[in-house]
C-alpha angles and dihedrals in degrees: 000000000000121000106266090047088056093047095048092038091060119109136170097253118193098172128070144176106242090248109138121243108232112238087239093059082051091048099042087052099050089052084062091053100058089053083080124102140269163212117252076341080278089161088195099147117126131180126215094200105217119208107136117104099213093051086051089056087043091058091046093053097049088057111278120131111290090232084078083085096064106064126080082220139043127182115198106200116215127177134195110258101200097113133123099224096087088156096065098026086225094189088063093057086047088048089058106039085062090048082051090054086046099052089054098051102046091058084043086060092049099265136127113221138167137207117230130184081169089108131113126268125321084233093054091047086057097055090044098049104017098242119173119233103242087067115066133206104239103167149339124231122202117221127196151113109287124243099227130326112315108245115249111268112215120217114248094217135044119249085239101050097056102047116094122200107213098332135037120288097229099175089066083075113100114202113259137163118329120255085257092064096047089047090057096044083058097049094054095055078053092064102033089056088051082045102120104251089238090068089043099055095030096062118313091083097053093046093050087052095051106042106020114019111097108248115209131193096227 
């Protein structure tokens, strides 16, 4: 599979056959990953590796999306904070430019993966997996054998019509909620992370999954 056809085969992939994914094709991908680049060639990327079920269910609990749950792995993507650049959060871009090389080279290997920021705090995340807080949790990529073949996912912009010459092409923006809206969406994740886990795992879970949280075929 050359470059372009991997680029253009991956997929965010939320269901999976129970098959188990070998340490070495984790390995081997990761390796892949870390070929990214970054900032200050920091290299400061570090992967807490997730197949326990329970701990799966722990995270979900906690608050993360409950299709964390489908996967046989889980990679939970941490980066060393300690940068300068606090305007641009350049560890962040680093972060990710690894998850991007992880993502390729999962579907190169045959597997489908997805990259997830839907998690509990990254205060939570730090108790559970003793993380130190100069490394932050950035994402968390789910890892498996696909069900099927993903369905293709259409861009919802032309190429053309997103691309500015010398200024912003503000007339690629497409009207969407007001500020206030958004405001109050985050307030309420406030809430719902300060939200006693009792109450989480007793009902409000379930009731987010069922009547708020996106469902997708793949």
């Amino acid at each position: 599979m050359d470059f372009l056809n991997i680029i253009n085969a991956r997929r965010s992939v939320r269901i999976f056959t129970t098959e188990p994914v070998g340490k070495d094709l984790i390995t081997k991908i990761i390796e892949v990953a870390v070929k990214a680049p970054s900032a200050c060639n920091v290299q400061g990327w570090r992967f807490i590796v997730i197949d326990n079920k329970e701990i799966q269910q722990k995270l979900i609990d906690y608050g993360g999306s409950v299709v964390l749950k489908n996967a046989p792995v889980g990679i939970l993507v941490l980066y060393d904070n300690r940068t300068k650049d606090v305007e641009y959060n350049d560890f962040i871009q680093s972060a990710a430019a690894g998850i991007e090389n992880l993502l390729l080279a999962a579907t190169y290997y045959g597997l489908g993966s997805s990259w997830i920021c839907h998690l509990p705090t990254k205060g939570q995340l730090r108790k559970m997996f003793s993380i130190p807080s100069y490394f932050d949790p950035i994402a968390y990529v789910l890892l498996g054998y696909r069900q099927g073949e993903p369905a293709p996912m259409l861009r919802k912009y032309m190429t053309a019509d997103i691309i500015g010459y010398n200024k912003f092409n503000i007339s690629s923006v497409s009207k969407n909620a007001s500020e206030s809206y958004f405001m109050l969406k985050k307030l309420l994740v406030k809430i719902y992370y300060i939200t006693p886990l009792f109450i989480k795992k007793g009902f409000l879970n379930k009731f987010l999954d069922k009547h708020f949280v996106k469902k997708f075929k793949n």
